[in-house]
C-alpha positions as CSV (number, residue, x, y, z in Angstrom):
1,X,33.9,-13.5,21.6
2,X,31.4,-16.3,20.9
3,X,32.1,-18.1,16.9
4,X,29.2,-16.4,15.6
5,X,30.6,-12.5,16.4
6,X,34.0,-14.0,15.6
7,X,32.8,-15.2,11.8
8,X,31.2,-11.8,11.6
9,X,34.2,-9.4,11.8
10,X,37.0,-12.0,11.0
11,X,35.3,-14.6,8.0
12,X,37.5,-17.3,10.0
13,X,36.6,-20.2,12.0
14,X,39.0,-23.4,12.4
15,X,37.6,-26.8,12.3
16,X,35.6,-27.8,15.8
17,X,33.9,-24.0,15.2
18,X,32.8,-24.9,12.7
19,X,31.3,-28.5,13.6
20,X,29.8,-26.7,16.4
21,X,28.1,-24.7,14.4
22,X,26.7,-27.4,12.1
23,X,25.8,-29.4,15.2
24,X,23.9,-26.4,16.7
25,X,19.7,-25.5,16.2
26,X,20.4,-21.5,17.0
27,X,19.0,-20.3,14.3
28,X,21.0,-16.8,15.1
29,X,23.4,-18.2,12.2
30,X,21.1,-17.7,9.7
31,X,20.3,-14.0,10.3
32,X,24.3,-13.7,10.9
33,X,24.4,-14.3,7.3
34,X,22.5,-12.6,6.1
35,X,23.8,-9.2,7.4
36,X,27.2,-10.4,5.9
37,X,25.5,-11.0,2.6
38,X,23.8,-7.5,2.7
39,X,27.2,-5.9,3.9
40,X,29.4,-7.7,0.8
41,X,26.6,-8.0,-1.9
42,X,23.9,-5.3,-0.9
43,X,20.2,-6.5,-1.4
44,X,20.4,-7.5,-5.3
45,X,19.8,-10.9,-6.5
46,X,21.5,-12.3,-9.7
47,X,19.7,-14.6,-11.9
48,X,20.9,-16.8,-14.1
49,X,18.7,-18.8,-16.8
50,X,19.4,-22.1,-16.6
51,X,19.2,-24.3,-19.9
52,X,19.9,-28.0,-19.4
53,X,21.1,-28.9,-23.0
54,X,21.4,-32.8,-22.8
55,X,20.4,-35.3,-19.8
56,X,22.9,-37.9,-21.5
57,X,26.1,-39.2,-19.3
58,X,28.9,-41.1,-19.3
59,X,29.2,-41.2,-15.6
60,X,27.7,-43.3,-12.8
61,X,27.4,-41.5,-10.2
62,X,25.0,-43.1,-7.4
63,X,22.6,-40.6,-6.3
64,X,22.3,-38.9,-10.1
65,X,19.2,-39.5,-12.1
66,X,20.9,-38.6,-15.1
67,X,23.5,-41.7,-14.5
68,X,24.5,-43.6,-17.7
69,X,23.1,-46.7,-16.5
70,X,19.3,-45.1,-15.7
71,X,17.2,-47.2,-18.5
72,X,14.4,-45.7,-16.9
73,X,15.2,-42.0,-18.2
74,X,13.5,-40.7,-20.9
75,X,17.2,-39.2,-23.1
76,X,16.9,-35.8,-24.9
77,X,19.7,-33.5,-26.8
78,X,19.2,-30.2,-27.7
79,X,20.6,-29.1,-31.4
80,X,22.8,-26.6,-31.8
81,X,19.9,-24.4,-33.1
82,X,17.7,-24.8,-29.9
83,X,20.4,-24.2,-27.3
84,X,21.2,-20.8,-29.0
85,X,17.1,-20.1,-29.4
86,X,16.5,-20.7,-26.0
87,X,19.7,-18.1,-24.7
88,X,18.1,-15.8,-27.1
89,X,15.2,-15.8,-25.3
90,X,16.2,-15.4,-21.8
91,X,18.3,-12.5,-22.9
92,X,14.5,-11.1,-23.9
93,X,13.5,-12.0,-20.6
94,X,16.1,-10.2,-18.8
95,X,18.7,-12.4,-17.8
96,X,22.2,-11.3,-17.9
97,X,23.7,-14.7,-17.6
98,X,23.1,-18.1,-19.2
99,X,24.0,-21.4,-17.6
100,X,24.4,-24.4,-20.1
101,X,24.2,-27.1,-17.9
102,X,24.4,-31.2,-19.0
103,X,25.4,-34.4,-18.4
104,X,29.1,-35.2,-19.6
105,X,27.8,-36.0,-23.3
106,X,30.9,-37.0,-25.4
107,X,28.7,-35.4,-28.6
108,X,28.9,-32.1,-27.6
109,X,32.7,-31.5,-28.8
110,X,34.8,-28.9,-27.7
111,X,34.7,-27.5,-31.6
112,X,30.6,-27.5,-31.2
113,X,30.5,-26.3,-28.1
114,X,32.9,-23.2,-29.0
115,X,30.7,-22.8,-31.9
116,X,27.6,-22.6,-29.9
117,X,29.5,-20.3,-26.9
118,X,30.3,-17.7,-29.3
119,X,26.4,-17.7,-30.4
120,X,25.2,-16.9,-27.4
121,X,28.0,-14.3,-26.7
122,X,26.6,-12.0,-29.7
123,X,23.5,-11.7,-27.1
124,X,25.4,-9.5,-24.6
125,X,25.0,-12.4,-22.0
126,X,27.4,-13.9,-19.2
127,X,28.0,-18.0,-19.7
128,X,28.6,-20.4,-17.2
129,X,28.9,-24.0,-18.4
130,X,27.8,-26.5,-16.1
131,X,29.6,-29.9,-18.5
132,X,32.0,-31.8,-15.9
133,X,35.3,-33.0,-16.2
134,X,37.6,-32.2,-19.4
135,X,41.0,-31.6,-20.0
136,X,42.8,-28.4,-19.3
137,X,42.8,-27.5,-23.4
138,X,39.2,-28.1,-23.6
139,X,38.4,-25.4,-20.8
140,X,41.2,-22.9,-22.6
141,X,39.4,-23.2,-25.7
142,X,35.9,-22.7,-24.2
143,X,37.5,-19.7,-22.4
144,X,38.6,-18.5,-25.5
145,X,35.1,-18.9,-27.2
146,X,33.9,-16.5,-24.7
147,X,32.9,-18.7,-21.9
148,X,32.7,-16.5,-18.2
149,X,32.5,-19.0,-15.7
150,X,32.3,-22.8,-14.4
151,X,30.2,-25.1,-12.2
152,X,31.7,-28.2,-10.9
153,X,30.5,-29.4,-7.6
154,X,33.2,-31.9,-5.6
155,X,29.8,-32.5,-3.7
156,X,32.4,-34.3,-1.4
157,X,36.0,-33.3,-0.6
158,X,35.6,-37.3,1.8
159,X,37.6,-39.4,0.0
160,X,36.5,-42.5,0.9
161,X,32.9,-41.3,0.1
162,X,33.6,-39.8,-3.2
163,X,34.8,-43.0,-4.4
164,X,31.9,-44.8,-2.9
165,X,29.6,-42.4,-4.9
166,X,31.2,-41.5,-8.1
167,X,32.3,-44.9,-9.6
168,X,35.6,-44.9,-11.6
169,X,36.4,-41.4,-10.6
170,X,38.9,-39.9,-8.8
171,X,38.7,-36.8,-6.5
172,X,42.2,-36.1,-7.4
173,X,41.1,-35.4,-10.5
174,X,37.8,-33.7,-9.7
175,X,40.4,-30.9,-7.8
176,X,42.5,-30.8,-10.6
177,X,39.7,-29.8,-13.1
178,X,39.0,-27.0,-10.1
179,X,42.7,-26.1,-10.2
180,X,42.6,-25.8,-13.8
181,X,39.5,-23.6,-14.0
182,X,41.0,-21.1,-11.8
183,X,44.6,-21.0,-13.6
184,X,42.8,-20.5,-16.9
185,X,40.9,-17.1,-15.6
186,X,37.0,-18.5,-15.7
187,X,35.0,-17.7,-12.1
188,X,35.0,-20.6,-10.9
189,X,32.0,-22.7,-8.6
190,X,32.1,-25.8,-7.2
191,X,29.5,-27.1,-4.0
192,X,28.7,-29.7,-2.1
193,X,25.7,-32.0,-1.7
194,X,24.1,-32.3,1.9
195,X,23.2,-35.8,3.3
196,X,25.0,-38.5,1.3
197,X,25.0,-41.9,2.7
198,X,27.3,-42.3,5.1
199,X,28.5,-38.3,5.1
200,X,29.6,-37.4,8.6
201,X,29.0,-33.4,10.4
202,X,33.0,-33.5,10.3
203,X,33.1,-34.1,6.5
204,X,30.8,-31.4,5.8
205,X,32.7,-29.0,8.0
206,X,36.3,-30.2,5.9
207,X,33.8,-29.5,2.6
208,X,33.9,-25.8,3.8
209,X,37.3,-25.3,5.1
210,X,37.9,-26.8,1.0
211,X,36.1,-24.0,-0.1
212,X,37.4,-21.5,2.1
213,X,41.2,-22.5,1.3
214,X,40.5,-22.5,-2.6
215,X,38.8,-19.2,-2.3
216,X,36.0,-20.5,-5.2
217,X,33.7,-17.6,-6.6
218,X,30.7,-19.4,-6.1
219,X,29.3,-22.4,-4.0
220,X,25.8,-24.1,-4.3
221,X,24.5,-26.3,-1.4
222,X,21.5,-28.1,-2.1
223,X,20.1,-31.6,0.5
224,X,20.9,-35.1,-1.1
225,X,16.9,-36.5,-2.8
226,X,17.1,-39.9,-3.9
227,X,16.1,-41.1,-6.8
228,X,14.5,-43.9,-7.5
229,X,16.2,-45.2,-10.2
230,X,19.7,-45.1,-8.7
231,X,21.5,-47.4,-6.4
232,X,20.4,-44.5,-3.1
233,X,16.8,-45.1,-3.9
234,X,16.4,-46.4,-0.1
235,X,18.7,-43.7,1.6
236,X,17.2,-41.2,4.0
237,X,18.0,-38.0,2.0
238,X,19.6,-34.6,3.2
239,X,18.2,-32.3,5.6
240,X,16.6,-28.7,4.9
241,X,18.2,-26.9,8.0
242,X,21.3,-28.6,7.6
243,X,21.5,-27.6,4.2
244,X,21.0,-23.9,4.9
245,X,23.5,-24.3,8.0
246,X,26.4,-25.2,5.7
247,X,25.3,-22.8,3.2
248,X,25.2,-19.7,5.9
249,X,28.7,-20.6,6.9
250,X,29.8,-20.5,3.6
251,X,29.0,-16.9,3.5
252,X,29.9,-16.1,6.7
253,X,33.5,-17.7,5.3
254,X,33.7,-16.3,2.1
255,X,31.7,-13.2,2.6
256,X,31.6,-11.7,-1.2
257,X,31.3,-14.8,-3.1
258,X,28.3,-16.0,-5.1
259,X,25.3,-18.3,-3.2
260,X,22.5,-19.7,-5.5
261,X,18.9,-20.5,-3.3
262,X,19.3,-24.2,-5.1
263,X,15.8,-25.6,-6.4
264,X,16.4,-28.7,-4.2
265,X,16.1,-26.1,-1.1
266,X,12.7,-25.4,-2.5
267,X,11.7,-29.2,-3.5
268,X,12.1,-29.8,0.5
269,X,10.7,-26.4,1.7
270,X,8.0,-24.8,-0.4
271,X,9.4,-21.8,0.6
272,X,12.9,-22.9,0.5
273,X,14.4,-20.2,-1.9
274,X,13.2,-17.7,-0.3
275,X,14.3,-18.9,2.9
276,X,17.7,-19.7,1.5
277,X,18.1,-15.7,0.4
278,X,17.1,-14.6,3.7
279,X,20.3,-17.1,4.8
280,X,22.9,-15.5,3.0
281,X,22.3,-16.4,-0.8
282,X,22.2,-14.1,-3.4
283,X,22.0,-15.7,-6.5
284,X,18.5,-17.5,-7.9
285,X,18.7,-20.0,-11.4
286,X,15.4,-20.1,-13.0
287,X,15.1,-22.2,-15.8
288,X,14.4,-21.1,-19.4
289,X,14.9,-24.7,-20.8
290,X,11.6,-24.9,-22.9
291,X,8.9,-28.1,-23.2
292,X,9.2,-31.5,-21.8
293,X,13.2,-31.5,-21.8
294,X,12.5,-29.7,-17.8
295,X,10.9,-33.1,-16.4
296,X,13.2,-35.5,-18.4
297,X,16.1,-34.1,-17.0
298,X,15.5,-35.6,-13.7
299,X,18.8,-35.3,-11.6
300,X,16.3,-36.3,-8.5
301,X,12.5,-37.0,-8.1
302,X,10.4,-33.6,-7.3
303,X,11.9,-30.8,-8.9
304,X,9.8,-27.5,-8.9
305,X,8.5,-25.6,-11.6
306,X,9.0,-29.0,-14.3
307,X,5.7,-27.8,-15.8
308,X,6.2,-24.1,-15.8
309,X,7.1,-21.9,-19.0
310,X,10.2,-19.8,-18.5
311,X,8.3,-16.2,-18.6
312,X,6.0,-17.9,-16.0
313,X,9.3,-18.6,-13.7
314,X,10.7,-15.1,-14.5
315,X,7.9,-13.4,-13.1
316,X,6.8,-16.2,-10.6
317,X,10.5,-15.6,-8.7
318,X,10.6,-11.9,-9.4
319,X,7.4,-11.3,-7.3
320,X,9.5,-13.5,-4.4
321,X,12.2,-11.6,-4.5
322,X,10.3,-8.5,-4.4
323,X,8.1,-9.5,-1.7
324,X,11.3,-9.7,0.7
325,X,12.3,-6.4,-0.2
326,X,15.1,-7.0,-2.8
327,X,15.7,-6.0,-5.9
328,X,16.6,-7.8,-9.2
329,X,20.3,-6.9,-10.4
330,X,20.3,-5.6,-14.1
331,X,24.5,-6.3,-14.1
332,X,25.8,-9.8,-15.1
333,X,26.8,-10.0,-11.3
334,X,30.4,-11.5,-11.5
335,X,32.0,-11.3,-7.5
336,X,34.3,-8.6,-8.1
């Protein structure tokens, strides 16, 4: 049996299987993948508007835009008022989930945060928070504002290359908020970021056996950009194909879980989304932040669609979905 029929009918592969795969240019893995992803998660994509709240952080991370010590970026916060305005909205677009993403801004309390969780709830929508690290009390109580699921990439499970790219953090700690998450009930993501400085085929292979061991609800790949105006500026940058190779594994791996097409895919590949959900993805995040705040919150140079209104995004992705003979889910699309 050769690794690719063995991922299809047993969703295991050990170590050098893996790497081999990741190594390889047979692009047999990608449609693979996809069959698994039609076979676990039929042909409807999940969207999920995205709105990015606050581009203000604490952290230092090296290859982040949104990096406290950016002078160059242009800062924004949302109120209260427009966060729940803007969920409002894409619930009258259709969505079924909102993801409030941000950097880790010390304003937004727990107690405003709750306060702005239980808004949105009244709007029959799904909420994923996208906020970083906190305590285990501070993810009870947004769980028991009403809050559905979490995002925290480890974008690394290399130790020695964590700490080389997240300054005064610890991945110990990153896996403990993970641990956390999944104890306290939320459907829980994390992902991985393709390309770092320094990143070796064997640590993205030990990224996905992470996954796979942890059993996370959903994973988003997307390539390392550099920006600029962080300390990466001159690093080469992730790969497209290599991106979508560690993403198909993923779902050959964990065949029902939940795989965004990540907007860097598409910011390398104009057709990059697409591509991705022809590779076993199943999940698209348009955004339905509103105005300028799109551009300024610049995690890496190029993002698409900066200058796009949200309706123009709804129906701009709905006619690619459409045109590869999907459908657009109507459920709030949890994995189980």
């Amino acid at each position: 049996m050769d690794i690719l029929e063995k991922a299809f009918k047993t969703h295991s592969l050990n170590r050098d299987e893996i790497i081999s795969l990741l190594k390889s240019e047979d692009k047999s893995l990608f449609s693979v993948a996809d069959k698994v992803r039609e076979k676990y998660k039929g042909n409807e994509v999940h969207l999920r508007g995205l709105i990015e709240f606050s581009n203000i952080c604490k952290r230092t991370c090296k290859y982040c835009g949104l990096r406290g010590e950016n002078e160059h970026l242009d800062r924004y916060r949302l109120s209260k008022e427009e966060i729940i305005d803007f969920a409002r909205k894409g619930s009258e677009y259709g969505y079924k989930t909102v993801v409030m993403q941000s950097g880790e801004d010390e304003v937004f309390t727990t107690e405003l945060l709750c306060e702005i969780i239980k808004e949105v709830k009244k709007f029959d929508l799904a909420i994923t928070l996208s906020i970083g690290e906190k305590t285990f009390d501070e993810y009870k109580a947004y769980k028991c504002a009403g809050a559905d699921r979490f995002l925290l990439r480890i974008e690394t499970t290399d130790e020695n290359l964590y700490h080389q790219m997240h300054p005064k953090m610890s991945l110990e700690n990153r896996k403990r908020c993970l641990k956390d998450l999944q104890t306290l009930g939320y459907e829980t993501g994390s992902g991985c970021l393709v390309g770092l400085p320094n990143q070796t085929i064997e640590s993205l292979a030990d990224d996905i056996l992470y996954f796979k061991e942890n059993d996370f609800d959903m994973l988003g790949v997307g390539p390392f950009i550099p920006n600029p105006n962080t300390p990466l500026a001159q690093a080469k940058g992730g790969d497209f194909w290599l991106s979508l190779r560690v993403m198909a594994i993923i779902r050959l791996l964990l065949p029902d879980i939940n795989i965004p097409a990540t907007t860097a895919m598409e910011t390398l590949n104009p057709n990059g989304r697409i591509i991705a959900l022809q590779s076993g993805a199943n999940v698209v995040m348009p955004n339905i932040t509103e105005g300028d705040y799109r551009k300024k919150y610049e995690i890496y140079p190029g993002k698409i669609c900066v200058s796009d209104t949200p309706n123009h995004c709804r129906h701009c992705i709905e006619g690619k979905i459409t045109s590869i003979s999907r459908t657009i889910s109507k459920t709030y699309g949890f994995r189980n």
